[in-house]
C-alpha positions in Angstrom: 32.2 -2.1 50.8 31.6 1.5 51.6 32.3 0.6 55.2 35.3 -1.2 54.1 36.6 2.2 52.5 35.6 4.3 55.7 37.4 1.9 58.1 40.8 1.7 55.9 40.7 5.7 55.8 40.5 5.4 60.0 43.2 2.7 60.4 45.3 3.7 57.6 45.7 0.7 55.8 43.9 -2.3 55.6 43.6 -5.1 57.8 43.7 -8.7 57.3 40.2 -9.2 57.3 39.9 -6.0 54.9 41.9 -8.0 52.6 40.1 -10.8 52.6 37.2 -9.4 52.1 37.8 -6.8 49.4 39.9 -9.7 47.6 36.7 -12.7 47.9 34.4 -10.0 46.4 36.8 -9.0 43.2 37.4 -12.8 43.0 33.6 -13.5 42.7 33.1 -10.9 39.7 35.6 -12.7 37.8 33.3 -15.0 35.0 35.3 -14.8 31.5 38.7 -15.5 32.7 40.3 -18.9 33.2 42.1 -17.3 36.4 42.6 -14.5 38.2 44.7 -12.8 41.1 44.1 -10.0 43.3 47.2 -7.6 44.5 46.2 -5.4 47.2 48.1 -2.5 48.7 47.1 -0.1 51.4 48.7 2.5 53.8 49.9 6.1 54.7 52.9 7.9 53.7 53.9 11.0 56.3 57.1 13.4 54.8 58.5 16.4 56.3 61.0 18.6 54.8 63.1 20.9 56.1 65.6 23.6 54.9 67.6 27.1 56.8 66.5 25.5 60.1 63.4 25.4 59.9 60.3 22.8 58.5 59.3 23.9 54.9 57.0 21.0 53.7 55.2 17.8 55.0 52.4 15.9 53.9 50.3 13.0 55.0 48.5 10.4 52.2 46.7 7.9 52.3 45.2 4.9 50.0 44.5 1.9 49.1 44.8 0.1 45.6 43.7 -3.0 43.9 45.1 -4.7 41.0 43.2 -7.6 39.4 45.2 -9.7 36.9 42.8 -11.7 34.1 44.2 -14.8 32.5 42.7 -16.0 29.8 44.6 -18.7 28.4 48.2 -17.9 28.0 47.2 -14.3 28.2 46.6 -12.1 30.7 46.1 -8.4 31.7 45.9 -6.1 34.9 43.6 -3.6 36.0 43.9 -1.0 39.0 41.7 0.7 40.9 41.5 2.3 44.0 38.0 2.7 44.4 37.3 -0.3 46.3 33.4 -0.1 46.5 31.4 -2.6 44.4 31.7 -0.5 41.5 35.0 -0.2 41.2 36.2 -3.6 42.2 33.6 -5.0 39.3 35.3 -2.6 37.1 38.7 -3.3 37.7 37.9 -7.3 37.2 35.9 -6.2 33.8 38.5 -4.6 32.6 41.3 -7.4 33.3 39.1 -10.1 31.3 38.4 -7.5 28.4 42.5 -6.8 28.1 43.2 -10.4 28.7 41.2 -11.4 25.8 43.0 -8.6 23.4 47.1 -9.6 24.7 49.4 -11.4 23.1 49.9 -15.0 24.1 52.7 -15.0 26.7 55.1 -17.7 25.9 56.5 -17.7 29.7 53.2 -18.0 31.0 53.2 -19.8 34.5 49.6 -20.9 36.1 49.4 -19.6 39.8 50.2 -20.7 42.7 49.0 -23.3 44.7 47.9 -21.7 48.7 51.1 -21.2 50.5 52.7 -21.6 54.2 54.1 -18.3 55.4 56.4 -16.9 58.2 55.1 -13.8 60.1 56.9 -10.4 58.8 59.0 -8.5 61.2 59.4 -5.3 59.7 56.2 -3.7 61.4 56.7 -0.9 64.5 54.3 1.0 66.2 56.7 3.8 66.5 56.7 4.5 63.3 53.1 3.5 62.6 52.3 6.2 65.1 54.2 9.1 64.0 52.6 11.9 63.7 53.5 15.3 62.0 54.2 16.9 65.3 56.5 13.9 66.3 58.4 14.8 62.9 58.6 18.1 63.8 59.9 17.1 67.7 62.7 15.3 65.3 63.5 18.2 63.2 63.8 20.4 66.1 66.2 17.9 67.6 68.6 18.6 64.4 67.9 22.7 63.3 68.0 24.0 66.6 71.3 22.9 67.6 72.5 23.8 64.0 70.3 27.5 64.1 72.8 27.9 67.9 75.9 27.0 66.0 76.0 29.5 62.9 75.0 26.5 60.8 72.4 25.4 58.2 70.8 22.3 58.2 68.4 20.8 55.5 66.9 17.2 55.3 64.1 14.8 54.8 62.5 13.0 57.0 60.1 9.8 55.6 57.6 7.4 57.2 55.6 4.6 55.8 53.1 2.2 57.3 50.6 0.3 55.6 49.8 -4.0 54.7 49.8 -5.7 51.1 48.1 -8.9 50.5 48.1 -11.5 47.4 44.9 -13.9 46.5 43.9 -15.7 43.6 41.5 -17.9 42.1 43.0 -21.4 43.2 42.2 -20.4 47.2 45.6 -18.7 48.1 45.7 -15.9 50.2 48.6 -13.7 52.2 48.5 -10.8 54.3 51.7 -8.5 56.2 52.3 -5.2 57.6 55.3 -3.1 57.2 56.7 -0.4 58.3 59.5 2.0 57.2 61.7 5.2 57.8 64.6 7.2 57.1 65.7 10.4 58.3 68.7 12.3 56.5 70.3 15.7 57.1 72.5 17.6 55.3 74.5 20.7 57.3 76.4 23.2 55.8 78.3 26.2 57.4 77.3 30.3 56.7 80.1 30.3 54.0 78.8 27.4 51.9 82.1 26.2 51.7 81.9 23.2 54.3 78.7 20.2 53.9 78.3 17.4 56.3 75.8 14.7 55.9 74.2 12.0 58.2 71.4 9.8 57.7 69.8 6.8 59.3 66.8 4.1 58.1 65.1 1.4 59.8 61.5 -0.2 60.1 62.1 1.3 63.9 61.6 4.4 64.3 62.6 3.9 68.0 65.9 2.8 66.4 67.0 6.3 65.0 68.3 9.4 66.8 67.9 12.2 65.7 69.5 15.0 67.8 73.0 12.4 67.5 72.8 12.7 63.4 72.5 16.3 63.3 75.6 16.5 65.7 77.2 14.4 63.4 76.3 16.4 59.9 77.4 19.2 62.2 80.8 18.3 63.0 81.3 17.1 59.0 80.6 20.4 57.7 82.6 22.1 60.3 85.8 19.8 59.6 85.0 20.1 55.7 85.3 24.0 55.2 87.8 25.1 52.8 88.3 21.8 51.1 92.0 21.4 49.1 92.3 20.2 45.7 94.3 17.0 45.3 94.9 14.6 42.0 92.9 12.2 40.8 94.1 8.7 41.1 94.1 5.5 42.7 93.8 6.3 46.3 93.4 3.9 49.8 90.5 5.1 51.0 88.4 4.4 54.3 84.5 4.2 53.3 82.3 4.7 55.5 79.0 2.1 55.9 76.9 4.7 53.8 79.3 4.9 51.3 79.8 1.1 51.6 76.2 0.4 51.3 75.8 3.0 48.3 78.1 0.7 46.4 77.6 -2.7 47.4 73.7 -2.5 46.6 74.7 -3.1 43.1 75.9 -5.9 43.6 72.7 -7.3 44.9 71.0 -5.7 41.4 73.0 -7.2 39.2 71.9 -11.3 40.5 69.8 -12.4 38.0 70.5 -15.8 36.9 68.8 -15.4 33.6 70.8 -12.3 32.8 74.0 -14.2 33.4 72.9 -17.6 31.5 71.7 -15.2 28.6 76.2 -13.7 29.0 74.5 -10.0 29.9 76.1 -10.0 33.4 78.9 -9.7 35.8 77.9 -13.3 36.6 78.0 -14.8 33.1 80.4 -17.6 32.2 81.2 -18.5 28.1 79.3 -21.3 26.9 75.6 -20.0 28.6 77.3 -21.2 31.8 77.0 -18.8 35.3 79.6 -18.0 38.0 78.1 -19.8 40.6 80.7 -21.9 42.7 83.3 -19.5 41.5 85.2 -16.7 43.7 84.9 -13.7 42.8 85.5 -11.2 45.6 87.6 -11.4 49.1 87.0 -14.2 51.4 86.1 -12.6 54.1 82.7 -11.5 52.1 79.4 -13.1 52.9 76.0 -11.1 51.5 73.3 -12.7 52.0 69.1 -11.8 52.1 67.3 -12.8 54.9 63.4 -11.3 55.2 63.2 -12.0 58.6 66.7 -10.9 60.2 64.9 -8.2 62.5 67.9 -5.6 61.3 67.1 -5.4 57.8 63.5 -7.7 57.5 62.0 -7.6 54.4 58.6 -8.6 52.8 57.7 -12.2 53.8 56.2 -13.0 50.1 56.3 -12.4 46.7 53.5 -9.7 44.3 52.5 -13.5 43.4 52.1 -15.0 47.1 55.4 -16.9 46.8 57.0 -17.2 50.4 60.5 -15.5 50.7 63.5 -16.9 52.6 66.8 -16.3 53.5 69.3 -16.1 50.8 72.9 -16.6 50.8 74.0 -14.8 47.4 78.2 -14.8 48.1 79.6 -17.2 51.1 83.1 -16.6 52.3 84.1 -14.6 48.4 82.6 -17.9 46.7 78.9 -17.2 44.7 76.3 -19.8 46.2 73.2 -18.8 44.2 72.3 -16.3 41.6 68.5 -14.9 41.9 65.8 -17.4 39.8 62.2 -15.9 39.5 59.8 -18.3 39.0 60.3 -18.3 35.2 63.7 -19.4 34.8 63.9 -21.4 37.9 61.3 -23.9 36.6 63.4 -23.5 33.2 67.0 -24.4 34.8 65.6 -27.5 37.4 65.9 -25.6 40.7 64.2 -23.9 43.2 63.1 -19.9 42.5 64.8 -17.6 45.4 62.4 -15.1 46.6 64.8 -13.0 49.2 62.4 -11.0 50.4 64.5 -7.6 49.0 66.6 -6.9 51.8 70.8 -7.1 52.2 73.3 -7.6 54.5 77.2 -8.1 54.0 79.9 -9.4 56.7 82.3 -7.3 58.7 85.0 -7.5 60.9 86.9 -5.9 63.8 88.6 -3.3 62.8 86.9 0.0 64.1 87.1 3.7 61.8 90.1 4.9 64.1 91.8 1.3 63.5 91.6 1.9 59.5 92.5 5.6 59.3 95.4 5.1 61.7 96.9 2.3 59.6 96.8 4.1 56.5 100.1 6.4 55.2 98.2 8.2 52.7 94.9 7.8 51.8 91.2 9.5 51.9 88.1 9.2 54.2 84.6 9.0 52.2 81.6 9.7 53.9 79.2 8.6 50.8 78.4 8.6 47.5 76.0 11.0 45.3 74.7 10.9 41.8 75.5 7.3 41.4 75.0 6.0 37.4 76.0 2.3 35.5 78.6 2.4 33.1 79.4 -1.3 32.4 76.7 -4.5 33.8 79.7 -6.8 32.9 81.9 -5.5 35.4 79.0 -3.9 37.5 81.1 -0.5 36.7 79.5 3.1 38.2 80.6 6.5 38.1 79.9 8.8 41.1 80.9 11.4 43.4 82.1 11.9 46.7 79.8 14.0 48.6 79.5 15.9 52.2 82.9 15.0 54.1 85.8 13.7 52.5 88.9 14.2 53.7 92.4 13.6 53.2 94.6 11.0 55.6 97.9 11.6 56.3 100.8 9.4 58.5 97.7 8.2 60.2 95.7 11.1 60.5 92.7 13.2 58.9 95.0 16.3 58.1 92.3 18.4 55.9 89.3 18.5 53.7 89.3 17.7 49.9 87.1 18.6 47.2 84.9 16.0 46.0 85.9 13.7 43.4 84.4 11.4 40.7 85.2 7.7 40.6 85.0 5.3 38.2 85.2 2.0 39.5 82.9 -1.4 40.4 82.5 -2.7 44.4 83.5 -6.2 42.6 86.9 -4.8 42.2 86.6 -2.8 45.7 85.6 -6.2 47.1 88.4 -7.3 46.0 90.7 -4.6 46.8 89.9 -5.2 51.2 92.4 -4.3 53.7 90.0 -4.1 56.9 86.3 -4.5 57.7 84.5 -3.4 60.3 81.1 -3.8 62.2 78.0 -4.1 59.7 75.6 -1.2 60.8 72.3 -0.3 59.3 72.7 2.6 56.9 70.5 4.6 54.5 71.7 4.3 51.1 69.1 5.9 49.1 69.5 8.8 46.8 66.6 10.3 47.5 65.7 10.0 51.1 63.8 8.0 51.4 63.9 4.3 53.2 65.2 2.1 50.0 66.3 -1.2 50.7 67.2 -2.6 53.9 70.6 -2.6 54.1 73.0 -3.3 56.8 77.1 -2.7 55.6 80.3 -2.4 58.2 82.7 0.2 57.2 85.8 -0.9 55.2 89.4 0.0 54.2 90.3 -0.6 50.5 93.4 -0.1 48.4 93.3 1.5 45.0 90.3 3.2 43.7 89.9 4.7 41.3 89.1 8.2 41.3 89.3 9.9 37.9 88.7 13.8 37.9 87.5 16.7 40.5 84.5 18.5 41.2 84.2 21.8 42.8 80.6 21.4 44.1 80.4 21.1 47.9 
């Protein structure tokens, strides 16, 4: 195994052979436990940061863990390691029978799985795999030193990931993918602090993003957002852009549980223990669906227990077509568990930015969403602000800058509340840089929302 260890450290994660190795050998030292599943995990994580123009942290890591899960019974326990030598696998599988035995029966207990039949991933990219600090570094160049030229400051994050999980267990199954993922994000604010602009991109890709075109884009937001006016609070028609469309609509994707909504804890709950499903709910021209293999927003081809995913359609044409079912409650309601693989996409339409802002009398331009917090899961209702380029429309026209506001409303009633759609683009909708869920949004125009007070932080 110590040859395992070196090779993972020189490949970066673990290949499938790795895998199957490291997860026959934790397999083998299981003898009090009725069952057992191994959960392996492996890759590198590369970050630079960057602030005044110029790089001002980044960091590579690397590792590989391994969690054994004992079941004894209707019990079970997990241990995790990441020394995956003989030692420490034996360990970890020790531990897992010796917890198992000491846990509380589990009255949802399920047996494992059966092997499996699985579809290749598609999120993997050698660009990104291959990105090295200096290549971040090309990338932050391509967005500070255009910034440092204009009298402007530019800040940001930029986040890779590459690595391979796999899933075995005691009755013979075994799975094994690679993924990949980024997400670059840059916020630029002019010498006066008055005016911030923000851009941001995330794919599997890295090939896909541009960097030098986000900074310009960041750039010209902060520029057109100095000096910001204060208008009322209200219930405005705004123009989202896919960002802020994304930073909304994601909760909508949380909030599917099925159980939550038989048990009447959800947007999606009926009287009488009943669901939503077959009922509208939002405009018709909304469909937002899951599908792990669309190459725009793939996402993991199998469950942590080696279930396969596949594509998902959650709301078809306004109407709810399935709620999410984990294994549990699947088996419990008669019907199939969903397994969607994590990512999201929603329909569009034709209408372009220009098209939206030009129909609108009076209205505002958001460029996304910050600080982002629940309020009500029975109406999926979030308070938020505005952040980095928002701007007022006028006859038709972005006339001026606004201060950021706070809203208080749910996407349910914004996707409700659709005047136009555009094309669905891939956005990064992530508070905190890095590449979050796979999302792919268009850019809409909504009347009404509801924004309730302002802020004066740029």
């Amino acid at each position: 195994m110590s040859e395992l260890r070196s090779l993972a450290a020189a490949a970066r994660y673990l290949s499938r052979e790795q895998c199957e190795a490291i997860a026959k050998q934790a397999l083998g030292y299981v003898t009090t436990a009725d069952a057992a599943r191994v959960n392996i995990g492996s890759g590198s994580r590369g970050n630079t940061r960057f602030a005044v123009n110029q790089v001002s942290t980044g960091g590579d890591s690397f590792d590989s863990t391994v969690t054994v899960t004992a079941y004894v019974g209707r019990r079970s326990a997990s241990s995790t390691t990441n020394q995956i030598d003989e030692a420490g696998l034996r360990q970890a599988v020790q531990s897992a029978e010796r917890l198992a035995r000491l846990a509380p029966e589990d009255p949802e207990f399920l047996a494992e799985l059966e092997p499996q039949q699985y579809q290749a991933g598609q999120n993997w990219s050698e660009a990104t795999a291959a990105l090295d600090p200096q290549g971040r570094a090309e990338a932050v160049r391509a967005i500070t030193a255009p910034s440092s030229q204009g009298g402007l400051i530019a800040t940001g994050y930029l986040d890779t990931r590459a690595g391979a999980a796999a899933v075995a267990n005691s009755k013979g199954l075994f799975a094994y993918a690679r993924s990949t993922a980024t997400a670059l994000t840059t916020t630029v604010r002019t010498s006066d602090g008055t005016g911030s602009g923000w851009a941001g991109a995330s794919h599997h890709d890295w090939s896909r993003l541009d960097p030098a075109a986000l900074g310009a884009r960041a750039a010209e937001k902060a520029r057109a957002s100095r000096n910001p006016a204060a208008i009322e609070p209200g219930r405005y028609t705004v123009v989202f852009e896919p960002t802020a469309v994304g930073n909304l609509v994601q909760f909508v994707s949380n909030a599917l549980s099925a159980r939550a909504a038989d048990e009447g804890r959800s947007f999606f709950s009926r009287a009488g223990g009943k669901n939503k499903i077959g009922e509208k709910v939002v405009d018709e021209r909304v469909t937002i669906l899951s599908d792990p293999f669309d190459p725009e927003v793939a996402g993991a081809p199998f469950t942590g227990e080696g279930l396969p995913t596949r594509r998902t359609v959650w709301i078809e044409n306004g109407v709810v077509k399935t709620l999410n079912y984990d294994r549990y409650w699947a088996q419990k309601k008669g019907v199939s568990p969903t397994a969607s693989g994590g990512s999201l996409r929603m329909s569009g339409g034709s209408s372009t930015m220009e098209e939206m802002i030009a129909s609108t009398q009076r209205g505002l331009l958001v460029t996304r969403f910050w600080y982002l917090r629940p309020v009500d899961q029975r109406t999926i209702l979030y308070t938020g602000l505005t952040r980095d380029g928002t701007f007022l429309i006028e006859n038709g026209r972005i006339t001026r800058a606004v201060k950021n506001l706070r809203f208080n409303d749910s996407p349910v009633f914004m996707l409700n509340n659709l005047e136009a759609l555009g094309t669905p683009v891939r956005v990064s909708a992530s508070e905190d840089g890095g590449p979050g869920q796979a999302i792919m949004v268009p850019p809409i125009k909504v009347k009404d929302f509801n924004f309730t007070s302002l802020s004066d932080a740029v």
